[in-house]
C-alpha positions as CSV (number, residue, x, y, z in Angstrom):
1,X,81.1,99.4,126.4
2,X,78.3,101.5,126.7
3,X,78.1,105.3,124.5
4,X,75.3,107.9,124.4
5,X,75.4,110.3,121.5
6,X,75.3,113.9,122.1
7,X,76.2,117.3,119.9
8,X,79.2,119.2,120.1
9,X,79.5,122.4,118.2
10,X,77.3,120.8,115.7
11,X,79.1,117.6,115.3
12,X,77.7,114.8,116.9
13,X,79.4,113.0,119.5
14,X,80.1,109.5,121.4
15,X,80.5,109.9,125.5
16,X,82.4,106.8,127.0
17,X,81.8,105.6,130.4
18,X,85.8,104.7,130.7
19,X,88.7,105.5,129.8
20,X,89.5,102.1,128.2
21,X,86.2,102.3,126.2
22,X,87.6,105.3,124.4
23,X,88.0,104.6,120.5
24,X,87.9,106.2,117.5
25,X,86.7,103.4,115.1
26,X,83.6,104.9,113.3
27,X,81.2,102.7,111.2
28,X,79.0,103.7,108.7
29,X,76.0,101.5,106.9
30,X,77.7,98.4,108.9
31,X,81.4,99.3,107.2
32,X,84.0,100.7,108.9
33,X,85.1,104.0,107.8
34,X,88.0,104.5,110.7
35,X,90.7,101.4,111.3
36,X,91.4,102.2,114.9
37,X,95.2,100.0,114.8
38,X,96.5,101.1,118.1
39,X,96.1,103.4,121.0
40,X,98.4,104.8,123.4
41,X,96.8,106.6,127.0
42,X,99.2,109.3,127.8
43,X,97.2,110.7,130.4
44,X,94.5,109.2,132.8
45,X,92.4,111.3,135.1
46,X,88.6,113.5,134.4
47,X,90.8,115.3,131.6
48,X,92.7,112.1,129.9
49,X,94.6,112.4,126.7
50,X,94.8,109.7,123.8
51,X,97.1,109.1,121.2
52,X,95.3,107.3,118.1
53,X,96.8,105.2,115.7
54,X,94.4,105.1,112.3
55,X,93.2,104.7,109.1
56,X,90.3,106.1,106.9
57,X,88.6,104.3,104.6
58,X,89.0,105.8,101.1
59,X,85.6,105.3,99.0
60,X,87.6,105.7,96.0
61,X,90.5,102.8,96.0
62,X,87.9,100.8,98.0
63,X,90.6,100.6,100.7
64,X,92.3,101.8,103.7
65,X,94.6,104.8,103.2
66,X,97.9,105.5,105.0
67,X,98.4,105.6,108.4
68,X,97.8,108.7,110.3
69,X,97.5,109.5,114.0
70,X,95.3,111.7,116.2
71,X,95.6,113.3,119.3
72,X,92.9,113.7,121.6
73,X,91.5,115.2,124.6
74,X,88.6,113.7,126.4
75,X,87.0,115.4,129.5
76,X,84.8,113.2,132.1
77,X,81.3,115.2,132.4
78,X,78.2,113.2,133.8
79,X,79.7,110.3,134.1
80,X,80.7,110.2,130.4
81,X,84.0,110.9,128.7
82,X,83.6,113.4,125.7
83,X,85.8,115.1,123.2
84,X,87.0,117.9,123.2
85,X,89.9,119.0,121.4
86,X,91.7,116.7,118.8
87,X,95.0,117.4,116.5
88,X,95.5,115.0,113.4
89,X,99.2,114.0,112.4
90,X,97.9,112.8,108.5
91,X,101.6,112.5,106.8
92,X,104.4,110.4,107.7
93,X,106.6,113.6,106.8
94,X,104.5,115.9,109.4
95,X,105.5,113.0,111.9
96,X,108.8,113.7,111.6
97,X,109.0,117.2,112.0
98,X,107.3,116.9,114.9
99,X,109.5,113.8,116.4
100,X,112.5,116.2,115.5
101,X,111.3,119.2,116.9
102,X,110.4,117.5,120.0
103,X,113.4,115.6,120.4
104,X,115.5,119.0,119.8
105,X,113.3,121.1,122.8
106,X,113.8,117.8,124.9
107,X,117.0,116.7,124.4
108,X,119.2,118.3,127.3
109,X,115.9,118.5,129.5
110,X,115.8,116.0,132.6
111,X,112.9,114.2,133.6
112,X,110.7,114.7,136.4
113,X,112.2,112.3,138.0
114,X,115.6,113.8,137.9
115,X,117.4,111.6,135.6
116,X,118.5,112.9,132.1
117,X,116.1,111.9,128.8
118,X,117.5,109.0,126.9
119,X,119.0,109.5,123.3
């Protein structure tokens, strides 16, 4: 795997040469700060979108916290995948609103493939 740091809107950045190079474990002073646990691609392509399974190192406890997950957006520019949009899902309760809502607004829709969404 091979990155290159660059600055977005004053944060800085990682740029990943593939798709499958794409993580979101962080370290800092050789210790991990972000447990990246699992990773689902939902989208391939020069725009490909990742669904993040994590935790964050909490100074404090000397521990991992709970799990939370991220969604993010990664656009192929030079030859290097950069983010650039994210949205953080940091309660199991704000999960499931979301995996209601969705499931409510999906329910009677059919797939793009014609056949009816699964219950």
């Amino acid at each position: 795997m091979t990155s290159s740091p660059f600055f977005l809107k004053g944060f800085l950045q990682m740029g990943f040469e593939t798709i499958d190079d794409i993580t979101i474990k962080y370290m800092e002073d050789e210790k991990e700060v972000v447990k990246e646990i699992d990773k689902v691609i939902l989208s391939r392509g020069s725009w490909t979108t990742i669904m993040f399974k994590y935790q964050d190192f909490d100074r404090k406890k000397e521990d991992f916290g709970p799990v939370k997950v991220s969604i993010r957006r990664y656009q192929k520019t030079s030859g290097e995948f950069r983010q650039r949009s994210k949205f953080n899902i940091s309660s199991a309760k704000q999960a499931n609103q979301i995996i209601g809502t969705l499931q409510t607004w999906f329910k009677d829709l059919k797939e793009e493939s014609g056949e009816e969404a699964d219950d």
